[in-house]
N, CA, C and O of each residue as an XYZ file, in Angstrom:
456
protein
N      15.220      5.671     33.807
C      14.372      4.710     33.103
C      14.456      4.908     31.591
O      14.975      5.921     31.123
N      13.990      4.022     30.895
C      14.415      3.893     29.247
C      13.062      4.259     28.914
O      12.094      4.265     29.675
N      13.101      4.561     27.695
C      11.745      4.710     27.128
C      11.080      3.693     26.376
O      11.602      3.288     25.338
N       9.775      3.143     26.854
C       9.122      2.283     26.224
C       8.161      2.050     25.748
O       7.681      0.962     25.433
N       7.595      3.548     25.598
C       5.922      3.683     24.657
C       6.317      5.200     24.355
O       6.929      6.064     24.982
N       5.757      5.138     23.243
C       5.675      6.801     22.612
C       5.035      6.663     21.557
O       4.994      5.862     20.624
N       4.323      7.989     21.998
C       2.898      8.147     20.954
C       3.432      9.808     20.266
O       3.802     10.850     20.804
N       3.288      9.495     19.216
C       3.223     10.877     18.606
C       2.161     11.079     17.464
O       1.769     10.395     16.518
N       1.853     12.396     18.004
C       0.568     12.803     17.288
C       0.481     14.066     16.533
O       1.209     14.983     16.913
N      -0.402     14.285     15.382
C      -0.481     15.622     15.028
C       1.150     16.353     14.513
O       1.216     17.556     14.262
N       2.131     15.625     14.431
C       3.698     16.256     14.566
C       3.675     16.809     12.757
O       3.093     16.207     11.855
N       4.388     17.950     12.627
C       4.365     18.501     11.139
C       5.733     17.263     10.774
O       5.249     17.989     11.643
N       6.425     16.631     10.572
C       7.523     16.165     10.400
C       7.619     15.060      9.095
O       6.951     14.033      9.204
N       8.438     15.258      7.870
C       7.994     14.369      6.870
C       8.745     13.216      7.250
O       8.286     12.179      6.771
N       9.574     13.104      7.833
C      10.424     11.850      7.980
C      10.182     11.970      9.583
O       9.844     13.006     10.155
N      10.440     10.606     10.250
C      10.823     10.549     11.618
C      12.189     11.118     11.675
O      13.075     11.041     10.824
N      12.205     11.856     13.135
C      13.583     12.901     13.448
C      14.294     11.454     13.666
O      13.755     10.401     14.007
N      16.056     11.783     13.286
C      16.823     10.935     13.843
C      17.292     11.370     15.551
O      18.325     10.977     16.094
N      16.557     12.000     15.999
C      16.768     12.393     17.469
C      15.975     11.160     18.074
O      15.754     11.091     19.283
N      15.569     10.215     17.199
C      14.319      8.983     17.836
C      15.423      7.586     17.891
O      15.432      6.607     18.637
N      16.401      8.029     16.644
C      17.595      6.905     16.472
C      18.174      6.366     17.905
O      18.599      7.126     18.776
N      18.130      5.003     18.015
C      18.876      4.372     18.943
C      17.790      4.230     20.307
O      18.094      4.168     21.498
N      16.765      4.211     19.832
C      15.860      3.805     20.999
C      15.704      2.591     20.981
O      14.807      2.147     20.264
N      16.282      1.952     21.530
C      16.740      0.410     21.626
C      15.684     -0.255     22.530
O      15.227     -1.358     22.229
N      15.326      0.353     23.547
C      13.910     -0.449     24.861
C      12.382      0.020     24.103
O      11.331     -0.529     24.434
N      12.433      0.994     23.161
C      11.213      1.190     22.947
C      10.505     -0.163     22.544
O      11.106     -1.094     22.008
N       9.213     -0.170     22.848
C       8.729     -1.712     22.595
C       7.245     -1.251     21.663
O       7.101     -1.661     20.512
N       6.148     -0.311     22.376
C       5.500      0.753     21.157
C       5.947      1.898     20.866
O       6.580      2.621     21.635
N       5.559      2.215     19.397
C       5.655      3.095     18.726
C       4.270      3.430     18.083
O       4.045      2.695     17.122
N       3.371      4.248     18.319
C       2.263      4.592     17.760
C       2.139      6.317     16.771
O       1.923      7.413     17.287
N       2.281      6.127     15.801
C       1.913      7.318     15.037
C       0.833      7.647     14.276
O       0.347      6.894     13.432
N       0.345      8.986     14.596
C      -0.978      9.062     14.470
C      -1.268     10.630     14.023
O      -0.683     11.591     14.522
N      -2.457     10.726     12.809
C      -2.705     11.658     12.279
C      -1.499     13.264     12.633
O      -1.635     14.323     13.245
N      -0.241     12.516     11.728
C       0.753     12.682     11.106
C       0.729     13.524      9.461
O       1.557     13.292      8.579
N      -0.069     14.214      9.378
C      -0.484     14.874      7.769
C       0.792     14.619      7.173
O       0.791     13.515      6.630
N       2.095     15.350      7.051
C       3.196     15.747      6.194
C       3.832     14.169      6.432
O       4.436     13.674      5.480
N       3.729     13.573      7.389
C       5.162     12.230      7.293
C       5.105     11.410      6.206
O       4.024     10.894      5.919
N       5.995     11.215      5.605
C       6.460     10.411      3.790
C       6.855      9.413      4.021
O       6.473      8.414      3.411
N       8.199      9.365      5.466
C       8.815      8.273      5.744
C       9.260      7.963      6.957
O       9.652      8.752      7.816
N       9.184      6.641      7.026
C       9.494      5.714      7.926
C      11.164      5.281      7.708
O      11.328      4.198      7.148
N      12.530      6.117      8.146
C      13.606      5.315      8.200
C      13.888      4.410      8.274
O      13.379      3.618      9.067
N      14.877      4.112      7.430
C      15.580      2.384      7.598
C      16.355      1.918      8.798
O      16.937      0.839      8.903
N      16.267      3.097      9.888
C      16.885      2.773     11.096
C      15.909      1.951     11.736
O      16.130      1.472     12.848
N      14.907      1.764     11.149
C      13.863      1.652     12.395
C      13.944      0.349     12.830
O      12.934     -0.052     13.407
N      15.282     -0.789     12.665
C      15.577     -2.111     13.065
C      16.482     -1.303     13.876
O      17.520     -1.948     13.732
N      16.687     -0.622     14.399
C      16.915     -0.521     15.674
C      16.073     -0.119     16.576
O      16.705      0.496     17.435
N      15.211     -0.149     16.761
C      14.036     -0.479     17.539
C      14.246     -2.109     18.061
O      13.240     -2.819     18.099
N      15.635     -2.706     18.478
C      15.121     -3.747     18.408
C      14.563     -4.675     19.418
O      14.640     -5.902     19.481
N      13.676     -3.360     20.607
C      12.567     -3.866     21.647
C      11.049     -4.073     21.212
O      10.122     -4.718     21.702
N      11.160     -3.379     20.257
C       9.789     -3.087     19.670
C       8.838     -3.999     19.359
O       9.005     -4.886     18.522
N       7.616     -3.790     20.135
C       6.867     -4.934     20.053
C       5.740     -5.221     18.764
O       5.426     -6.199     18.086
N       5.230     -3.422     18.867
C       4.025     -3.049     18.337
C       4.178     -1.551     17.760
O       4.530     -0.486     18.268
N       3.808     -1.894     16.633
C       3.973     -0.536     15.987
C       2.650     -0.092     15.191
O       1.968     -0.833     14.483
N       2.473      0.987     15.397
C       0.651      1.443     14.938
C       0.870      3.158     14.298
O       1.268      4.213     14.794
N       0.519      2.859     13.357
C       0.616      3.973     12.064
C      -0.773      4.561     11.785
O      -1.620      3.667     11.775
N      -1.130      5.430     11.621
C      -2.676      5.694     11.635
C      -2.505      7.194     10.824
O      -1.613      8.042     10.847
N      -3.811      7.092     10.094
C      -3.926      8.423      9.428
C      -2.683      9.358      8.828
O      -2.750     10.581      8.941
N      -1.461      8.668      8.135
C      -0.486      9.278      7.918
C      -0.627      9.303      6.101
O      -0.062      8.673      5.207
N      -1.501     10.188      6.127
C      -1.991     10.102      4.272
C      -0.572     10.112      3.180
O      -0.575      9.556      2.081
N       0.342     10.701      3.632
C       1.731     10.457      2.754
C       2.266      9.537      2.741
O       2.856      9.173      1.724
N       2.258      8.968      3.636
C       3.095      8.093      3.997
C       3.800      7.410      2.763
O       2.920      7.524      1.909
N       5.005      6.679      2.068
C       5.375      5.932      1.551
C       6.017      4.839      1.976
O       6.343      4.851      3.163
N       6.395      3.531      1.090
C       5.967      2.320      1.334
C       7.067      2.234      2.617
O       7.921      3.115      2.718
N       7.005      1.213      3.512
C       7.434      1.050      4.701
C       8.773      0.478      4.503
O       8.706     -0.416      3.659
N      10.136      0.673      5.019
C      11.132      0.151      4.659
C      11.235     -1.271      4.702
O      10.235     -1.783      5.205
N      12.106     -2.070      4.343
C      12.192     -3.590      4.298
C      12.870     -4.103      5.784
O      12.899     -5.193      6.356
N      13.451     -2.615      6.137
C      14.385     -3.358      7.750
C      13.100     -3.572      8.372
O      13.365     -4.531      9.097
N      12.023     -3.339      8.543
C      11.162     -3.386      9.413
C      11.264     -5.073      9.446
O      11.283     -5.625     10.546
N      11.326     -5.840      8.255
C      11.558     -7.733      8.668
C      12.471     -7.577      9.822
O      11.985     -7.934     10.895
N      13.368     -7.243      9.841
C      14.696     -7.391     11.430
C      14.490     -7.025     12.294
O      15.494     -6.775     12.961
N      13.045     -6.687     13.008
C      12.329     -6.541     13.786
C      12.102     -7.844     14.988
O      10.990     -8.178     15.397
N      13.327     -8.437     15.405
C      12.419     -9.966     15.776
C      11.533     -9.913     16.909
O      11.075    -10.980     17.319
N      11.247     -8.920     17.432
C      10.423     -9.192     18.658
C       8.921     -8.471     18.541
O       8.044     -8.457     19.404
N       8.894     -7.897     17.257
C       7.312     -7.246     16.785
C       6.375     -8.061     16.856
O       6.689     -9.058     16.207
N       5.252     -8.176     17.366
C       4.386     -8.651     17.630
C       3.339     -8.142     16.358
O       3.144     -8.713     15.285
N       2.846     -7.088     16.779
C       1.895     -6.281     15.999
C       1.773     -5.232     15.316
O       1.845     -4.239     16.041
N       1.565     -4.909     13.851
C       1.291     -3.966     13.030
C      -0.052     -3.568     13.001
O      -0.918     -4.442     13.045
N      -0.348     -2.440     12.937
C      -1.319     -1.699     12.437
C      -0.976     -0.704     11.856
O      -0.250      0.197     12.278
N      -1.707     -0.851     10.388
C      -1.645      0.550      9.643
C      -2.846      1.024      9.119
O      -3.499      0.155      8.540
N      -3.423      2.341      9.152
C      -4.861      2.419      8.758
C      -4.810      3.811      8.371
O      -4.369      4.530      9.267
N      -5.218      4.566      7.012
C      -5.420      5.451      6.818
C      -3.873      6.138      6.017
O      -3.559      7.311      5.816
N      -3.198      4.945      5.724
C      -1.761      5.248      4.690
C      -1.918      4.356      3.670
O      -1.417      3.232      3.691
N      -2.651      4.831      2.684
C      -2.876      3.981      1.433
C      -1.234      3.879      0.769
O      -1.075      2.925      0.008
N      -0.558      4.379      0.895
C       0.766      4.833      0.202
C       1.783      3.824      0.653
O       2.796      3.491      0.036
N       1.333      3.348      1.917
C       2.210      2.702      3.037
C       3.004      1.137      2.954
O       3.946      0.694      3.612
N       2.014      0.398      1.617
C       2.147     -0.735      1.734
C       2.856     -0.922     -0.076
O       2.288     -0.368     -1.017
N       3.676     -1.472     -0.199
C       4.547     -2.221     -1.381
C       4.151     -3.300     -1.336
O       3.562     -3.591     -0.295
N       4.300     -4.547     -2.574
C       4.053     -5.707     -2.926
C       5.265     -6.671     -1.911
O       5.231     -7.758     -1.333
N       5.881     -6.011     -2.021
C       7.198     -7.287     -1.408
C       6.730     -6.900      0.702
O       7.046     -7.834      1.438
N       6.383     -6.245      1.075
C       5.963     -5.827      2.208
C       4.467     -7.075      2.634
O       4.440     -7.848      3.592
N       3.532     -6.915      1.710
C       2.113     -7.325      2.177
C       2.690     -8.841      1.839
O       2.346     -9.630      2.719
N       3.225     -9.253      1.126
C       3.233    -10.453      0.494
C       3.856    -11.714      1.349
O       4.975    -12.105      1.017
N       3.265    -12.281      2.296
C       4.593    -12.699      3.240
C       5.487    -14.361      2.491
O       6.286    -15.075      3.098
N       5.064    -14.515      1.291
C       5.587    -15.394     -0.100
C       6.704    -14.662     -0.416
O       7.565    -15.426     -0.851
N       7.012    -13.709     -0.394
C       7.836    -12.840     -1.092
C       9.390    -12.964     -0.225
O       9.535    -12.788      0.984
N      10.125    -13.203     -0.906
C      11.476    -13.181      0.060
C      11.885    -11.902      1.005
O      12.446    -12.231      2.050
N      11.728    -10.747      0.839
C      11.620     -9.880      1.873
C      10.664     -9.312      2.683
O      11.093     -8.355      3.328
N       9.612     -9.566      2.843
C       8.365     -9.720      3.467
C       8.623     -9.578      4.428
O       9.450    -10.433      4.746
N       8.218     -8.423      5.822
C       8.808     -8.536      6.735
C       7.972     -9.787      7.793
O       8.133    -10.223      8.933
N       7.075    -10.013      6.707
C       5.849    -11.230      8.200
C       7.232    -12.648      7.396
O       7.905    -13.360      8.140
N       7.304    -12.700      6.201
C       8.548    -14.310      6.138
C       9.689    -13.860      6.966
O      10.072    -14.901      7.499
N      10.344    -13.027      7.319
C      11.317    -12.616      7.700
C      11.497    -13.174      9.087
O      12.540    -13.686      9.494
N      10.104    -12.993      9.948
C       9.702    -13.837     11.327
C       9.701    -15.078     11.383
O       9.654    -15.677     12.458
N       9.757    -15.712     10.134
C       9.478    -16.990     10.466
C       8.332    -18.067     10.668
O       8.176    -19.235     10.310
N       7.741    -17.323     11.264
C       6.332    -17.642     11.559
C       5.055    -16.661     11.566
O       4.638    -16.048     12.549
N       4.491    -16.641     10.189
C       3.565    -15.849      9.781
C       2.494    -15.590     11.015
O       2.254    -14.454     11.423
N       1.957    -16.629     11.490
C       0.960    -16.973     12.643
C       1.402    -16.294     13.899
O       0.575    -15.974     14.752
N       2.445    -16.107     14.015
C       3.166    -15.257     15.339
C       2.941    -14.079     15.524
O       2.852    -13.617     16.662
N       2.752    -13.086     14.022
C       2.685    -11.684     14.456
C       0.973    -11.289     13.854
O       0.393    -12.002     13.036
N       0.473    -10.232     14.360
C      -0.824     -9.918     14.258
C      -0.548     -8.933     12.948
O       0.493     -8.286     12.826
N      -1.358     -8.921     12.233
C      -1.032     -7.948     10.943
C      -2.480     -7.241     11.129
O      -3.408     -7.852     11.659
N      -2.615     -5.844     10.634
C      -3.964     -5.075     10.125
C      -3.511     -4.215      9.113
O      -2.564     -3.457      9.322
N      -4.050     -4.257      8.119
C      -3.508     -3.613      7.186
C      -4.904     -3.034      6.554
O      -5.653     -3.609      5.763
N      -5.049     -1.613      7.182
C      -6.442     -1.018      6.638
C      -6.241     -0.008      5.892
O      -7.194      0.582      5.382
């Protein structure tokens, strides 16, 4: 069987391991009170099952890569507790790389941006 939810929690790790690279069926991804993680790889459009992705309490975090637009089957973001997490061209879905313009249809994906 493929893997299609994974939660990671509490992990010391500043970047996601590329041992996560090429998880192609994953559909969630939930990360959560994550202290040290900075970054979110630009691999992470290969995720490209991924439905829902939920970021929580990752106080380092920096701003989220732009592949996350090539995401086409994301449904839902949540981010809460990564003030660091969000860039202007990211929140802005006006903005030509925006990953919510990137969908097409702003109304399609659920955004939380806390």
């Amino acid at each position: 069987p493929k893997l299609k939810h994974l939660n990671v929690s509490g992990i010391g790790f500043e970047v996601v391991p590329d041992d996560l690279h090429g998880l192609s069926s994953l559909q969630t991804l939930a990360i959560s009170n994550c202290e040290q993680l900075e970054e979110i790889p630009e691999w992470i459009d290969g995720f490209t099952s991924l439905k829902t992705l939920l970021i929580d309490n990752s106080p380092k975090l920096m701003p989220l890569p732009k592949q996350i637009g090539n995401l086409a089957n994301l449904e839902r973001i949540r981010i809460q507790g990564c003030p660091g997490a969000f860039a202007e061209w990211w929140e802005d879905p006006t903005l030509p790389d925006s990953p919510v313009k990137a969908h097409g249809n702003p109304d399609g994906m659920e955004m939380e941006l806390l």
